[in-house]
Biopython code that builds the backbone (N, CA, C, O; Angstrom):
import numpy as np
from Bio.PDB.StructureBuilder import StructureBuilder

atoms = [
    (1, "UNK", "N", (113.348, 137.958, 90.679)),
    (1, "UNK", "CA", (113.953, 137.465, 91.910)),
    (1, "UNK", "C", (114.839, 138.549, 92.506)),
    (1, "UNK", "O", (115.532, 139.351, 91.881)),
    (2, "UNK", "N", (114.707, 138.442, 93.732)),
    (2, "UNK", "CA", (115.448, 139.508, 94.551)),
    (2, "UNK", "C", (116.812, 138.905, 94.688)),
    (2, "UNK", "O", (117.040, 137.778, 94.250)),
    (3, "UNK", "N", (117.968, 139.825, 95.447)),
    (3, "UNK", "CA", (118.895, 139.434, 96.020)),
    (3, "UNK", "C", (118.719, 138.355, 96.851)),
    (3, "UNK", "O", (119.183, 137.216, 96.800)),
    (4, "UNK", "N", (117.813, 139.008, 97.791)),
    (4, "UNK", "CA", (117.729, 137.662, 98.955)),
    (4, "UNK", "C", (117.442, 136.223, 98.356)),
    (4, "UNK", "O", (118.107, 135.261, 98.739)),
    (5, "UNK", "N", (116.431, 136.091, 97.401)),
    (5, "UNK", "CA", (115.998, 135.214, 96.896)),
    (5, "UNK", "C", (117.223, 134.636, 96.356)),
    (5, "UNK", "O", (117.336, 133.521, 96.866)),
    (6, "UNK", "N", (118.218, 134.877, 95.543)),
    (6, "UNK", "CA", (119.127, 134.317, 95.032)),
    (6, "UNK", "C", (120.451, 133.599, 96.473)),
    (6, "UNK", "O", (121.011, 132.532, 96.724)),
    (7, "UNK", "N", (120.404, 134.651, 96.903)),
    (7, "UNK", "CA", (121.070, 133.749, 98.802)),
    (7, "UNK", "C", (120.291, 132.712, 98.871)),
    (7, "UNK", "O", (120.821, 131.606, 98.760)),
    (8, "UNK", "N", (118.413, 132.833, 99.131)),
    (8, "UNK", "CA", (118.246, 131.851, 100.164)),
    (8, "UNK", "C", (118.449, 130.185, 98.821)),
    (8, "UNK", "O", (118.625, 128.981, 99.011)),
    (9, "UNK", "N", (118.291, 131.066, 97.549)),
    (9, "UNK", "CA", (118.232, 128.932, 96.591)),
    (9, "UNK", "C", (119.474, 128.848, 96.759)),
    (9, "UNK", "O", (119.872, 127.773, 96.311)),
    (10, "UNK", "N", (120.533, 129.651, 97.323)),
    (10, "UNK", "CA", (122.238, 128.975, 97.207)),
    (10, "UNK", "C", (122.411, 128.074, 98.804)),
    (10, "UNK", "O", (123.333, 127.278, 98.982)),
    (11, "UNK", "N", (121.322, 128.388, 99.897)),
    (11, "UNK", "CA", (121.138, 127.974, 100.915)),
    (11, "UNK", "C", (119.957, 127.237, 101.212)),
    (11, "UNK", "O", (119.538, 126.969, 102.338)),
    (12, "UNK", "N", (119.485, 126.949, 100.191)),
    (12, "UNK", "CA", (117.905, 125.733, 100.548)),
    (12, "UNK", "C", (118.757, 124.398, 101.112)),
    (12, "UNK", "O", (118.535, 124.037, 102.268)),
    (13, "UNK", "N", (119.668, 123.713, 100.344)),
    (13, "UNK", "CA", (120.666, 122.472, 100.323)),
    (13, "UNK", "C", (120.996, 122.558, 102.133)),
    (13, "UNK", "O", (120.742, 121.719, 102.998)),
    (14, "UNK", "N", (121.450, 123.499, 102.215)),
    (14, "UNK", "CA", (122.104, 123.756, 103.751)),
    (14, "UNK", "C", (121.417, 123.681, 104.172)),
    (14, "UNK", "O", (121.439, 122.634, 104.820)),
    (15, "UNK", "N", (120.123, 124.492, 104.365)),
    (15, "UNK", "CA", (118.828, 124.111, 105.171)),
    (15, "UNK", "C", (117.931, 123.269, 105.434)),
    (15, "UNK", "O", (117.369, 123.058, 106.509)),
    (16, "UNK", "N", (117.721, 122.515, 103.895)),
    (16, "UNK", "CA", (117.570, 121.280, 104.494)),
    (16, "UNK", "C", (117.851, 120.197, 104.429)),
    (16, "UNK", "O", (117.167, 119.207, 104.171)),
    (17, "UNK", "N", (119.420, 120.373, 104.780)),
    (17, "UNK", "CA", (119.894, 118.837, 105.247)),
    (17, "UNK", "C", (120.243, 119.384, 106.683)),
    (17, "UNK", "O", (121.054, 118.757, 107.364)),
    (18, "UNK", "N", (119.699, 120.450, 107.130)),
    (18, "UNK", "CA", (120.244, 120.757, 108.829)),
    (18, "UNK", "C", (121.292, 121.142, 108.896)),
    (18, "UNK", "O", (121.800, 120.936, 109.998)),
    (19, "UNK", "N", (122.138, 121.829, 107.927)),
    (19, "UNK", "CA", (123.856, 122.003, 107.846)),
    (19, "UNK", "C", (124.140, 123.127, 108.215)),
    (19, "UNK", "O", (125.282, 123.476, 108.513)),
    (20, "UNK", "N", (123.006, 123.940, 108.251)),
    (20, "UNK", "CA", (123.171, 125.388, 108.145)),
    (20, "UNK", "C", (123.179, 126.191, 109.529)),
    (20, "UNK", "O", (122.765, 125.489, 110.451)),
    (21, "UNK", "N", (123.529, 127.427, 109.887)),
    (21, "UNK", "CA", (123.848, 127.892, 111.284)),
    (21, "UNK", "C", (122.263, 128.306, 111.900)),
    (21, "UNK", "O", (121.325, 128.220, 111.107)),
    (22, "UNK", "N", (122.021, 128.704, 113.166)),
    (22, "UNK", "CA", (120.974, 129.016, 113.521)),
    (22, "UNK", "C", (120.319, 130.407, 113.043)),
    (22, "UNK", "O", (119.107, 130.575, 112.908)),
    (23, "UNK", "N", (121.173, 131.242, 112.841)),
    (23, "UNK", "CA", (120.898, 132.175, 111.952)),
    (23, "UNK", "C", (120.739, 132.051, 110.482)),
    (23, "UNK", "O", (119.742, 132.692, 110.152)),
    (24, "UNK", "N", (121.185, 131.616, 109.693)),
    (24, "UNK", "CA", (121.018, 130.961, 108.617)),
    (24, "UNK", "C", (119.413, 130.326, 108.254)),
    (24, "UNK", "O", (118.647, 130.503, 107.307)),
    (25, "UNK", "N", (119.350, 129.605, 109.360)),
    (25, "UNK", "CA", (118.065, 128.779, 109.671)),
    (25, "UNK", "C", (117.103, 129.748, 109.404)),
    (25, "UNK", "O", (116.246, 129.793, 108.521)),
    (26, "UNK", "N", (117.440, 130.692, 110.510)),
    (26, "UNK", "CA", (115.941, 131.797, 110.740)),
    (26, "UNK", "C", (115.795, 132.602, 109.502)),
    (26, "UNK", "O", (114.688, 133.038, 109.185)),
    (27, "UNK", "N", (116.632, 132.777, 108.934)),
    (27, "UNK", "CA", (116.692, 133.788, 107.954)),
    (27, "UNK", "C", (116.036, 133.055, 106.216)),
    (27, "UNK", "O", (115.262, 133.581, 105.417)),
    (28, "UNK", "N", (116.417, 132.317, 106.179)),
    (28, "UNK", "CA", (115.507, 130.799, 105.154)),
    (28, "UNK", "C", (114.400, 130.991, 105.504)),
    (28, "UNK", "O", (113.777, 131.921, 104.992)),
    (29, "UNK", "N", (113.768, 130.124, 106.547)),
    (29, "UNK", "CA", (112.496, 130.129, 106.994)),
    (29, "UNK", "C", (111.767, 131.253, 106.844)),
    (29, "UNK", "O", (110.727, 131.155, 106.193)),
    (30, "UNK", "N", (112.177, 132.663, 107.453)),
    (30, "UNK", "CA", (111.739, 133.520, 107.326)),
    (30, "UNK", "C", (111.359, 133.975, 105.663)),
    (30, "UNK", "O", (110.363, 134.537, 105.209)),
    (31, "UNK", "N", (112.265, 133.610, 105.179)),
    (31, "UNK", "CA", (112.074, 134.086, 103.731)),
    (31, "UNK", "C", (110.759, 133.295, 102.934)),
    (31, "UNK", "O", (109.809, 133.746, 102.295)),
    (32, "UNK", "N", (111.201, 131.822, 103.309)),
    (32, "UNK", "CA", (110.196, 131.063, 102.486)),
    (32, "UNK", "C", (108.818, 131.684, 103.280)),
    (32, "UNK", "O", (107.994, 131.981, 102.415)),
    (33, "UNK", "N", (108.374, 131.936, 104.468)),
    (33, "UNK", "CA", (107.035, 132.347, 104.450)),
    (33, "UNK", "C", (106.992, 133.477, 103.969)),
    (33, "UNK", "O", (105.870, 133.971, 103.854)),
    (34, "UNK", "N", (107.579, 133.870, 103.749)),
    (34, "UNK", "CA", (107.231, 135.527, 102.776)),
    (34, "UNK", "C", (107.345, 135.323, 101.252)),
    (34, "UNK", "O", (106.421, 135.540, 100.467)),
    (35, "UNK", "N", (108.311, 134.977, 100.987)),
    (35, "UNK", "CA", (108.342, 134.803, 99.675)),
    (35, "UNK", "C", (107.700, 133.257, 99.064)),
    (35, "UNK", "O", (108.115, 132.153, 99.414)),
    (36, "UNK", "N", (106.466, 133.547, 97.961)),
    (36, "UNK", "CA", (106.021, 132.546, 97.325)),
    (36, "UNK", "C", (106.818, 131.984, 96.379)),
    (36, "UNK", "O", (106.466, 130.805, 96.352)),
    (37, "UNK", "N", (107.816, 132.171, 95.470)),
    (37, "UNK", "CA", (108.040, 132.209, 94.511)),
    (37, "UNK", "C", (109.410, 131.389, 95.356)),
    (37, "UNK", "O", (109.443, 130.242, 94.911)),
    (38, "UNK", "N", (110.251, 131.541, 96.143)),
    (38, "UNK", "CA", (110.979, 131.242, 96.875)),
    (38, "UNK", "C", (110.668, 129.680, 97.932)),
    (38, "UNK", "O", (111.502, 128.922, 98.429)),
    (39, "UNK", "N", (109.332, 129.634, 97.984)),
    (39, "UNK", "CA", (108.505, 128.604, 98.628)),
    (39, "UNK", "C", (108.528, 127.255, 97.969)),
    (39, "UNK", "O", (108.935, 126.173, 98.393)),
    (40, "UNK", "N", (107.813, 127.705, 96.460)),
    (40, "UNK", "CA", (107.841, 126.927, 95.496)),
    (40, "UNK", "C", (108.819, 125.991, 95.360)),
    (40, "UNK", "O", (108.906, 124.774, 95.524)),
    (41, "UNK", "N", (109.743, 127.143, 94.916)),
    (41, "UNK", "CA", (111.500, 126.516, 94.815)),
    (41, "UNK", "C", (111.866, 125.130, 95.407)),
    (41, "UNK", "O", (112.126, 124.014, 94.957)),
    (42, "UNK", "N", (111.738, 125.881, 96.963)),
    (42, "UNK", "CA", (112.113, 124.760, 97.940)),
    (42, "UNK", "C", (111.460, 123.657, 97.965)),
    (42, "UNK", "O", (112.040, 122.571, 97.970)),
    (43, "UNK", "N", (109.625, 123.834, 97.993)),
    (43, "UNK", "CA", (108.436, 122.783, 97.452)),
    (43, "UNK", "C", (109.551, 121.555, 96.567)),
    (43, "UNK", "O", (109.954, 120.510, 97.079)),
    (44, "UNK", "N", (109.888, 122.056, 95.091)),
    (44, "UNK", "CA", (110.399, 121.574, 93.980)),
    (44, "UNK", "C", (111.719, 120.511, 94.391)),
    (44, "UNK", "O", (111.834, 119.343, 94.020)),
    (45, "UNK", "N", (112.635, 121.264, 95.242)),
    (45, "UNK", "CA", (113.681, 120.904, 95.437)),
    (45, "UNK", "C", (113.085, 119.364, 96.634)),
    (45, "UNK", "O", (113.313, 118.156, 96.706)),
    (46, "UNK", "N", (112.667, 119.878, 97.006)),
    (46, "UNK", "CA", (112.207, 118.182, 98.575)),
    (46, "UNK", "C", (111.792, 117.103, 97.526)),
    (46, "UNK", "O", (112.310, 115.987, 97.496)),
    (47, "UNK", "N", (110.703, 117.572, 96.569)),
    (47, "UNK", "CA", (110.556, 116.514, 95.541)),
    (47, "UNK", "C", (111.454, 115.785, 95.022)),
    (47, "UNK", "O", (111.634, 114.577, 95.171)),
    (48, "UNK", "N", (112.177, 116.727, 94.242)),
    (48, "UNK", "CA", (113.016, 116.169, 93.500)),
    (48, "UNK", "C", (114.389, 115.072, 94.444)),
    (48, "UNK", "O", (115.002, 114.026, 94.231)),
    (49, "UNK", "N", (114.328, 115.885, 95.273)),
    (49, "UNK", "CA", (115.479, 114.684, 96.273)),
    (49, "UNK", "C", (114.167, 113.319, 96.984)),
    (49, "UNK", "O", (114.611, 112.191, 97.199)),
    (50, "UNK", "N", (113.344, 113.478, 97.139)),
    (50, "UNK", "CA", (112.432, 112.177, 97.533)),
    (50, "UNK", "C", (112.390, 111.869, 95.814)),
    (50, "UNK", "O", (111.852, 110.762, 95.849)),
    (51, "UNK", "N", (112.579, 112.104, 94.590)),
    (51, "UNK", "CA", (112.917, 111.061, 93.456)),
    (51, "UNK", "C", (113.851, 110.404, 93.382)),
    (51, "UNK", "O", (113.585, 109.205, 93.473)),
    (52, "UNK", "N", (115.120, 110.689, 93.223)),
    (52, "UNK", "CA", (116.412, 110.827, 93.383)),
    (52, "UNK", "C", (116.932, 109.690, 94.660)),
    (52, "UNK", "O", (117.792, 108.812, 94.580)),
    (53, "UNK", "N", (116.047, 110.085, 95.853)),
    (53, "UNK", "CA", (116.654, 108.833, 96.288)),
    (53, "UNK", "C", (116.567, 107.749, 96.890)),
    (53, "UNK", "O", (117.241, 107.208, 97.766)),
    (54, "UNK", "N", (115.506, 107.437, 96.233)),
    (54, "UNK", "CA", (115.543, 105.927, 95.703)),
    (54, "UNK", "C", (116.142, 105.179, 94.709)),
    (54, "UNK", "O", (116.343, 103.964, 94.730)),
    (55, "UNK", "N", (116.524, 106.273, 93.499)),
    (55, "UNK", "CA", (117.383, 105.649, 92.791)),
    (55, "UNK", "C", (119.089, 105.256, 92.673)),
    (55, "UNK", "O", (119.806, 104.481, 92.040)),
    (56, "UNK", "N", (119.223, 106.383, 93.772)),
    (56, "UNK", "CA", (120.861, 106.308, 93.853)),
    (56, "UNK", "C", (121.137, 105.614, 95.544)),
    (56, "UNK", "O", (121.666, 106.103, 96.542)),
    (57, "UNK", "N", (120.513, 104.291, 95.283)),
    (57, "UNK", "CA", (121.073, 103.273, 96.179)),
    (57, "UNK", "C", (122.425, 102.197, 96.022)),
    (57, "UNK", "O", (122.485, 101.265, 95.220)),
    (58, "UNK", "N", (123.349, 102.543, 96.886)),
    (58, "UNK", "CA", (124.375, 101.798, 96.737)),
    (58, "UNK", "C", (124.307, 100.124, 97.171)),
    (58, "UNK", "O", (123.762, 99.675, 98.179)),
    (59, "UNK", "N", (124.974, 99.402, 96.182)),
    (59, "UNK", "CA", (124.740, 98.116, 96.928)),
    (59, "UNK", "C", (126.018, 97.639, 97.723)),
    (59, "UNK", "O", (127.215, 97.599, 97.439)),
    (60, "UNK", "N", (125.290, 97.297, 98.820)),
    (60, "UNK", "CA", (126.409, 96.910, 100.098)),
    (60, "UNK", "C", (126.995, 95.952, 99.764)),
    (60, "UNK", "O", (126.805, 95.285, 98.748)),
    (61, "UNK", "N", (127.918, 95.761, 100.758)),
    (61, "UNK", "CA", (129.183, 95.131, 100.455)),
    (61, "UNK", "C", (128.840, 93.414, 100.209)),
    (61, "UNK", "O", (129.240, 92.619, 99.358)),
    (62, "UNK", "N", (128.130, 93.310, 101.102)),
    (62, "UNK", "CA", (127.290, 91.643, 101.213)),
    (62, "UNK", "C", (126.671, 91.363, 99.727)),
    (62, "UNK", "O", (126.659, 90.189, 99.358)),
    (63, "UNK", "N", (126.085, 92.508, 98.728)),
    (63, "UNK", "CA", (125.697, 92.200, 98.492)),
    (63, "UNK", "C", (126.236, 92.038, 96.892)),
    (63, "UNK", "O", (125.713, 91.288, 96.067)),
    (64, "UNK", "N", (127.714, 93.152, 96.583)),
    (64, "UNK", "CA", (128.312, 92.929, 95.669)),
    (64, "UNK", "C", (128.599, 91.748, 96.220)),
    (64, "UNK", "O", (127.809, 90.882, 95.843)),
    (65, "UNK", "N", (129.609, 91.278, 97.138)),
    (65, "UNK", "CA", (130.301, 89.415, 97.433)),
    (65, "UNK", "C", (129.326, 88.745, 96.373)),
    (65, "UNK", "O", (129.609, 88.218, 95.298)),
    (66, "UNK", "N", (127.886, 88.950, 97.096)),
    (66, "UNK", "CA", (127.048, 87.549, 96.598)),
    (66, "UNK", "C", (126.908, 87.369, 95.088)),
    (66, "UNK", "O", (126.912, 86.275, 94.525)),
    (67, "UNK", "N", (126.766, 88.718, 94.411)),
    (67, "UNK", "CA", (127.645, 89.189, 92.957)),
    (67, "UNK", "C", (128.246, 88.221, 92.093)),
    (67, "UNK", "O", (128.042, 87.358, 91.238)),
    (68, "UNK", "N", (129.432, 89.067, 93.045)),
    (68, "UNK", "CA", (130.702, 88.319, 92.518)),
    (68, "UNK", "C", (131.018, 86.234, 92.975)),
    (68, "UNK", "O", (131.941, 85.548, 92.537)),
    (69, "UNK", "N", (129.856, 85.761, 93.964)),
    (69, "UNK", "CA", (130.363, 84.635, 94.054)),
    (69, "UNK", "C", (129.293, 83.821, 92.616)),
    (69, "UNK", "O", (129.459, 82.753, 92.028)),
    (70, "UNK", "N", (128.153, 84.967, 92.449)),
    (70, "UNK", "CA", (126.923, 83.885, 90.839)),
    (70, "UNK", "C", (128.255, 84.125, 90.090)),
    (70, "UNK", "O", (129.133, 83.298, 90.333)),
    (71, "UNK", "N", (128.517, 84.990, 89.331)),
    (71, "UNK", "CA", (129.681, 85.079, 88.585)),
    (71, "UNK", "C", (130.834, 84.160, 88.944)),
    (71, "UNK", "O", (130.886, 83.180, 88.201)),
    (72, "UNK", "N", (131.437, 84.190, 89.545)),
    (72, "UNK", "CA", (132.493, 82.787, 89.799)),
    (72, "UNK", "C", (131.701, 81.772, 89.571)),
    (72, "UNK", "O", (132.249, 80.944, 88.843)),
    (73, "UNK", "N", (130.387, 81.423, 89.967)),
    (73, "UNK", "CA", (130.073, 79.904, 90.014)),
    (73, "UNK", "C", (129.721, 79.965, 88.454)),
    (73, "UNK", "O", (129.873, 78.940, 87.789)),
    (74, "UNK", "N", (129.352, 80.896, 87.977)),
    (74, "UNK", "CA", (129.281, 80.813, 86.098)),
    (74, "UNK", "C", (130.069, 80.312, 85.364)),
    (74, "UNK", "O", (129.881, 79.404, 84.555)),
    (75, "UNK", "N", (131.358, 81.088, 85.694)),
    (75, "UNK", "CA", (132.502, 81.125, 85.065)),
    (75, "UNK", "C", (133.087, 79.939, 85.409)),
    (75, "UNK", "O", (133.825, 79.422, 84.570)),
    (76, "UNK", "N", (132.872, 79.239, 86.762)),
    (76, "UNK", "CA", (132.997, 77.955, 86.461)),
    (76, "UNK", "C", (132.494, 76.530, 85.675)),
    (76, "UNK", "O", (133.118, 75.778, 84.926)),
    (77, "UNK", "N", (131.636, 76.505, 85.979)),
    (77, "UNK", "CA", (130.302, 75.623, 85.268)),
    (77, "UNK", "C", (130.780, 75.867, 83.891)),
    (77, "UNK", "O", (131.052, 74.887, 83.199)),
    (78, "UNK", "N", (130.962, 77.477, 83.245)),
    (78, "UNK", "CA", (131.142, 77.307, 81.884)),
    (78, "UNK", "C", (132.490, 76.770, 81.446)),
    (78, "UNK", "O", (132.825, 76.188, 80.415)),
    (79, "UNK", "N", (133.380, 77.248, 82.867)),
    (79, "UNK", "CA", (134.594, 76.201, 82.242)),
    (79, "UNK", "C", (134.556, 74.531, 82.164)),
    (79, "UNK", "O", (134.773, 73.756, 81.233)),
    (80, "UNK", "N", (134.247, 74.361, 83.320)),
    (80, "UNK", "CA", (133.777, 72.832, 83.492)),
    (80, "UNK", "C", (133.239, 72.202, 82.054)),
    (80, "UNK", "O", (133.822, 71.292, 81.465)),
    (81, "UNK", "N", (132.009, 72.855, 81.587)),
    (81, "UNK", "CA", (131.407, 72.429, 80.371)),
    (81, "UNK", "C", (132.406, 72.261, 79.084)),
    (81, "UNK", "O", (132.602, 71.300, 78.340)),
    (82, "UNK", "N", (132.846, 73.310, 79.113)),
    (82, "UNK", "CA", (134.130, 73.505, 77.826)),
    (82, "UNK", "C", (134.918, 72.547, 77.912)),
    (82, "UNK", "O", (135.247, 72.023, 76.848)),
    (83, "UNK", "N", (135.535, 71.947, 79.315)),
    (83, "UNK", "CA", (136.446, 70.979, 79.450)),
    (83, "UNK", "C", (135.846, 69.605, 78.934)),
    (83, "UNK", "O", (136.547, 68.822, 78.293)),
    (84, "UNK", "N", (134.734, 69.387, 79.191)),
    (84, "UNK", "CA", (133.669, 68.361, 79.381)),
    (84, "UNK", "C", (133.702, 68.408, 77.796)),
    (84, "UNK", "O", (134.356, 67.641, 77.089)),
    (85, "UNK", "N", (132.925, 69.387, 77.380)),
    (85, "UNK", "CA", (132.787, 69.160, 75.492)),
    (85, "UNK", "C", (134.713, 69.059, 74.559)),
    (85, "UNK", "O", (135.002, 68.776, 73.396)),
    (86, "UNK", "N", (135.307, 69.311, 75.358)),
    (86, "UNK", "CA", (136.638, 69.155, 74.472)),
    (86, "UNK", "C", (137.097, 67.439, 74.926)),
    (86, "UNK", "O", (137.240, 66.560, 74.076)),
    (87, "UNK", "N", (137.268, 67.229, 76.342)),
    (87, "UNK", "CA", (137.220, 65.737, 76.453)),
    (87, "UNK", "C", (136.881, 64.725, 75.527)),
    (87, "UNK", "O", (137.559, 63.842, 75.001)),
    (88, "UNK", "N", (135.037, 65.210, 75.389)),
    (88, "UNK", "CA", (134.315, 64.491, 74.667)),
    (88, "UNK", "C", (134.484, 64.297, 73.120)),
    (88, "UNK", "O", (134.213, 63.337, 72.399)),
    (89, "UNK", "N", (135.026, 65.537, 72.850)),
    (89, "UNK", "CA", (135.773, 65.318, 70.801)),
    (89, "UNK", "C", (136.758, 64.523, 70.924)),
    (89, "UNK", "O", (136.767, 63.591, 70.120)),
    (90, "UNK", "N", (138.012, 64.601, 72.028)),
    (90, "UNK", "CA", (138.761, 63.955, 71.801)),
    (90, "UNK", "C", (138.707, 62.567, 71.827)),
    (90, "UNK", "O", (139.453, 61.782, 71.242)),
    (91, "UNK", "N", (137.662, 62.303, 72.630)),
    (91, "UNK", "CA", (137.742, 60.942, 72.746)),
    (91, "UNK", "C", (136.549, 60.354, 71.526)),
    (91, "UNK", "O", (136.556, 59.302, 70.887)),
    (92, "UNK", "N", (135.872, 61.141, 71.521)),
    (92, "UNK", "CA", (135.463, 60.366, 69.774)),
    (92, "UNK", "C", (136.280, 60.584, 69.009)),
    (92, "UNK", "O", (136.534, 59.547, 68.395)),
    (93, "UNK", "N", (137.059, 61.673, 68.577)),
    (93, "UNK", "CA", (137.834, 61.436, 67.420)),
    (93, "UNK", "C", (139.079, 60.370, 67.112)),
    (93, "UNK", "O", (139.742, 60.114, 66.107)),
    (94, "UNK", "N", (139.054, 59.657, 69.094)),
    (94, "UNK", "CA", (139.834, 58.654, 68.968)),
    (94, "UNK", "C", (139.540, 57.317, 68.395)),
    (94, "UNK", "O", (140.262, 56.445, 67.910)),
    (95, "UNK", "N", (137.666, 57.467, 68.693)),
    (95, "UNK", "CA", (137.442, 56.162, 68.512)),
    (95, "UNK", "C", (137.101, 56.118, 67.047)),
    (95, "UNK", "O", (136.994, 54.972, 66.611)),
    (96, "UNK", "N", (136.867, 57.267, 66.021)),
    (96, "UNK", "CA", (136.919, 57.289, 64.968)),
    (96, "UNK", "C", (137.997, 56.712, 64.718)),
    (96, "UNK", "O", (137.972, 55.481, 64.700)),
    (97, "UNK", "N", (138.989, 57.260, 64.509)),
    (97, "UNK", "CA", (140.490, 56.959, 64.190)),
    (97, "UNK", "C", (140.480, 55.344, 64.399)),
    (97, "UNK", "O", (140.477, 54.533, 63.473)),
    (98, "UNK", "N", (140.475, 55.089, 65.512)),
    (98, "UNK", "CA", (140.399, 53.933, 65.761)),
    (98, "UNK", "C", (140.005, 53.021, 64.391)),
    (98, "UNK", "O", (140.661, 52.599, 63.438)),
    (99, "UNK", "N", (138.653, 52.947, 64.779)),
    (99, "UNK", "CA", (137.517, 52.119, 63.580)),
    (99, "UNK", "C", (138.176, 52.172, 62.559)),
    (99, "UNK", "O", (138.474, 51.077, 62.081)),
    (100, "UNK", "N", (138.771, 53.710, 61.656)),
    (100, "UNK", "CA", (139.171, 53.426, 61.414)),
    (100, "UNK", "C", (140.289, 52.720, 60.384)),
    (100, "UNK", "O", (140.317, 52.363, 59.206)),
    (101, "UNK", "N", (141.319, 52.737, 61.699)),
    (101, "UNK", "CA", (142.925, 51.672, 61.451)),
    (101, "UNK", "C", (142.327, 50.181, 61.096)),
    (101, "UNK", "O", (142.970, 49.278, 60.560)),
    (102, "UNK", "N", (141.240, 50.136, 61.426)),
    (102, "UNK", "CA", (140.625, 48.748, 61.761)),
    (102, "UNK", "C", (140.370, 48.051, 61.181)),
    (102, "UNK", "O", (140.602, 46.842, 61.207)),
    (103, "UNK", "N", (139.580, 48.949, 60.214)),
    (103, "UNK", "CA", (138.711, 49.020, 58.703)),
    (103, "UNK", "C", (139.821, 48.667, 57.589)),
    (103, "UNK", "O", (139.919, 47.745, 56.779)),
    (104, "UNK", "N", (140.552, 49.698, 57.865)),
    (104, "UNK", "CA", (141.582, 49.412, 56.826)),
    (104, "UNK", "C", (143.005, 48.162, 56.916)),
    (104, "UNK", "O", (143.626, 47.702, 55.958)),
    (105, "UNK", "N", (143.212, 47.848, 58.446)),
    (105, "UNK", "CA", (143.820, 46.548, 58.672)),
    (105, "UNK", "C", (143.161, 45.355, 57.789)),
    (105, "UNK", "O", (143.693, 44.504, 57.077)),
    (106, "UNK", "N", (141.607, 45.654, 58.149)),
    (106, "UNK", "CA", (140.865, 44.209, 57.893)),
    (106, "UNK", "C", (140.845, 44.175, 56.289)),
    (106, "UNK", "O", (140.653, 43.106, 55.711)),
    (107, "UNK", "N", (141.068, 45.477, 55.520)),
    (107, "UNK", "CA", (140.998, 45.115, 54.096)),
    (107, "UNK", "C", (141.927, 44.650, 53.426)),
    (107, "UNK", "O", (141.932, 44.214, 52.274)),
    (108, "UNK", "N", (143.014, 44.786, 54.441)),
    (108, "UNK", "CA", (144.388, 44.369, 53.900)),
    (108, "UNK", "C", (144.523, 43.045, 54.176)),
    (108, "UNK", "O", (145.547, 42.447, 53.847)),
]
sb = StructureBuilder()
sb.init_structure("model")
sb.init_model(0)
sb.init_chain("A")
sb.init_seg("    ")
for serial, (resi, resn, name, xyz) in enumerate(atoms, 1):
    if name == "N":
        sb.init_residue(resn, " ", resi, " ")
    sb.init_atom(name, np.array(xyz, "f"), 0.0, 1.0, " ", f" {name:<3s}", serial, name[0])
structure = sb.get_structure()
């Protein structure tokens, strides 16, 4: 790899996202049709960002909320339930108890 070659891969990024000056521009371009090896590069690099991004999608704001409102309605329901199953011991273990005082009244 030449000098130039090592400029233009520190300037492929700039070039193509359009960031780069008009001279800049010409001077890239120019290179990649001359240089194969330099062509490639850039070939490699477009790929790899058409992989890339599709995967680094952020999720919008609408769509963390909707998120965070399954989670609240979880975390409720599971409290609800917990309340529901502790209710429910207590009040059998009353009516145990109950039976029994009952049991043992009547033997007396």
């Amino acid at each position: 790899m030449s000098w130039n070659c090592d400029i233009v891969m520190d300037l492929i990024s700039l070039y193509h996202d359009g960031l780069a000056s008009e001279a800049t521009k010409q001077f890239v371009s120019q290179h990649l049709t001359e240089c194969p090896t330099c062509r490639q590069q850039y070939k490699q690099y477009r790929k790899f960002l058409q992989k890339i991004s599709g995967l680094s999608q952020i999720p919008s704001e609408q769509r963390m909320e909707q998120n965070f409102s399954l989670l609240a309605n979880r975390m409720r329901r599971r409290r609800m339930m917990l309340g529901i199953g502790m209710l429910s011991y207590v009040c059998a273990s009353v009516c145990c108890f109950t039976m029994l005082l009952l049991r043992l009244k009547n033997k007396l």
